[in-house]
C-alpha positions as CSV (number, residue, x, y, z in Angstrom):
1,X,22.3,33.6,8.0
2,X,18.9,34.7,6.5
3,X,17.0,32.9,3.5
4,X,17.9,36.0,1.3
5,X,21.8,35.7,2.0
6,X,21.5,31.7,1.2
7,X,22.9,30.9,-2.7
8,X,23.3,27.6,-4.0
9,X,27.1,25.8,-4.0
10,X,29.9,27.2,-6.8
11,X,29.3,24.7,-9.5
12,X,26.0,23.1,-8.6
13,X,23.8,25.2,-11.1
14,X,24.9,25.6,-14.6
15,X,23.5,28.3,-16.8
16,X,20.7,27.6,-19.3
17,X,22.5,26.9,-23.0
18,X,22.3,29.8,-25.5
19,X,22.3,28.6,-28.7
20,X,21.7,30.1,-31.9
21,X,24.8,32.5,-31.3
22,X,27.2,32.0,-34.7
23,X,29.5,29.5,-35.3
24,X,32.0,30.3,-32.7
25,X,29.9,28.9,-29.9
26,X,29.4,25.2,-30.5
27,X,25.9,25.8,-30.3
28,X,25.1,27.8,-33.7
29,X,23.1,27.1,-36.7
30,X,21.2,24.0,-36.1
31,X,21.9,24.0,-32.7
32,X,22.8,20.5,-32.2
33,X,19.4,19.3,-33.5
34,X,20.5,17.9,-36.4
35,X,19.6,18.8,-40.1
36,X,15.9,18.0,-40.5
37,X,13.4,15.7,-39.0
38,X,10.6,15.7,-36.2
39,X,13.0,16.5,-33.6
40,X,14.8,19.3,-35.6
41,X,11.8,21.7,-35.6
42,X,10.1,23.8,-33.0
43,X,7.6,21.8,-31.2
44,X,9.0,19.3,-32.2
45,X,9.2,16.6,-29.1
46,X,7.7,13.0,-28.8
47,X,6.0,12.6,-25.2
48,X,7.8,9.7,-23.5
49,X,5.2,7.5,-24.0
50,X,5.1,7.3,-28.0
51,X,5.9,4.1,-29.1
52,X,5.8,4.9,-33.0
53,X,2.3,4.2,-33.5
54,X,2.2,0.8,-31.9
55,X,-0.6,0.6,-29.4
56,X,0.3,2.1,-26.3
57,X,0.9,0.2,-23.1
58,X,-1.5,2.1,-21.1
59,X,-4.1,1.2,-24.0
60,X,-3.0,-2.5,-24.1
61,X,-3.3,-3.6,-20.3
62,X,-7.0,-4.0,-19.2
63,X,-8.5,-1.4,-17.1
64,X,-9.8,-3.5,-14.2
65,X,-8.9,-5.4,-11.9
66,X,-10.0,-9.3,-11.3
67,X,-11.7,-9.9,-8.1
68,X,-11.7,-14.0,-7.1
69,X,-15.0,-15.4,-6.3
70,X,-13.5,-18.0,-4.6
71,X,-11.2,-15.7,-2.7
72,X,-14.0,-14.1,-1.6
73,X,-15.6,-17.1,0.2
74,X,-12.3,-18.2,1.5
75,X,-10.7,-17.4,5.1
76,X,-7.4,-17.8,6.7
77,X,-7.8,-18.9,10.4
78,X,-4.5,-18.4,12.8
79,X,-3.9,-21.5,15.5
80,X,-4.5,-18.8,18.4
81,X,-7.9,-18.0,17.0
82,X,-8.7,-21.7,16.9
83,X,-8.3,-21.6,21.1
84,X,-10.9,-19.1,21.1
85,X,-13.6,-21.9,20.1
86,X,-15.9,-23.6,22.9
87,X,-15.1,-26.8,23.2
88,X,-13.0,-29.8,22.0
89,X,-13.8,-29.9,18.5
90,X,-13.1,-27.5,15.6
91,X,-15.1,-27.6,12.2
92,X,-16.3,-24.8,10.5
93,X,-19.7,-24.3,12.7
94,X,-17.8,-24.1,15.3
95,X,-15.1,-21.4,13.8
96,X,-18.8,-19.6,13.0
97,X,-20.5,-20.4,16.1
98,X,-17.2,-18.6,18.4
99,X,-17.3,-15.6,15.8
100,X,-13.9,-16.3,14.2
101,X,-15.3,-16.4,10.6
102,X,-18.4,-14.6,8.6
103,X,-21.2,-15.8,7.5
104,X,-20.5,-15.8,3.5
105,X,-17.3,-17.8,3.9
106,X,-17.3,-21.3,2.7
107,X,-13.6,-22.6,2.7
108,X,-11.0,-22.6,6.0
109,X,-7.7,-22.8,5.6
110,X,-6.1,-23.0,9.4
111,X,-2.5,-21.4,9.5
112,X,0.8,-21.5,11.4
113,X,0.7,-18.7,13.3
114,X,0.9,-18.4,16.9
115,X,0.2,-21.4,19.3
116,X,-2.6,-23.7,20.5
117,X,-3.0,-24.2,24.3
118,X,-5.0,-26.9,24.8
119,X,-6.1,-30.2,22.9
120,X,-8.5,-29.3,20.2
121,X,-9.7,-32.1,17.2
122,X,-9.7,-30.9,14.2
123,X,-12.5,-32.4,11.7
124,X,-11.2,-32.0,8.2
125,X,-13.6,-31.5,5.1
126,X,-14.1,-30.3,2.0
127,X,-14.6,-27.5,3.3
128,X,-11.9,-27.1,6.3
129,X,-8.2,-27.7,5.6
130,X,-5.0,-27.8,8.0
131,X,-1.1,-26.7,6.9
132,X,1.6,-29.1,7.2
133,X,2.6,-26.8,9.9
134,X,-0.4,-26.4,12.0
135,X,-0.8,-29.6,11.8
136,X,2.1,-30.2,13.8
137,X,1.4,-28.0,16.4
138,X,-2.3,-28.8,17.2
139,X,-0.7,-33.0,17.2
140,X,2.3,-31.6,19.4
141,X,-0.2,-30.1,22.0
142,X,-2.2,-33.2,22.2
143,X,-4.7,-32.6,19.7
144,X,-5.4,-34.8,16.6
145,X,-6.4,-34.0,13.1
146,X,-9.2,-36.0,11.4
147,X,-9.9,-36.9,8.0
């Protein structure tokens, strides 16, 4: 079989309609357009979009997105990055001081995801916060979260 031998399925591709051919073909006169109107004359189609002179959807929604300044500052710290600090105790300096977090962050949030080794202390502040389910895990390897 060659690409010039290869035809489409019987059936699969109909013929374009030919209307305008008398009465005797279902498809004469107005051609199933209908008497009069926009969408009986040539040219005569409405883009998808239209919505009848209502301010379009594309014009309505805003153009920008919204960029959190607070999501900016914030970080997500996994319990296997937490092992990664020197030492026993965890606060932010310390999540800077190993490298785990940048220098414009400002909040911590540690997560549930993967496991602590050893015993760390947590030191909780306004600006360093613990899941429910971290929490469990650094107090179920020994370590203790404090207020």
């Amino acid at each position: 079989m060659r690409l010039n031998n290869m035809s489409p399925g019987a059936g699969s591709k109909t013929g374009k309609r030919r209307v305008g051919r008398g009465p005797g073909s279902g498809w004469g006169k107005t051609c199933a357009r209908g008497q009069k109107g926009q969408k009986s004359r040539s040219g005569g189609s409405i883009h998808p979009r239209f919505e009848g002179g209502q301010l379009p959807l594309q014009m309505r929604v805003p153009k920008f997105g919204f960029r959190s300044r607070v999501g900016m500052s914030t970080a997500e710290v996994r319990l296997n990055e937490i092992g990664k600090v020197e030492g026993d105790v965890v606060d932010v300096a310390a999540l800077r001081a190993a490298n785990i977090i940048s220098g414009n962050v400002k909040r911590v949030r540690i997560i549930l995801s993967g496991a602590v080794e050893r015993a760390l202390t947590v030191k909780l502040g306004p600006t360093l916060g613990v899941t429910k389910g971290a929490r469990s895990a650094i107090e179920a390897a020994g370590g203790k979260v404090e207020d």
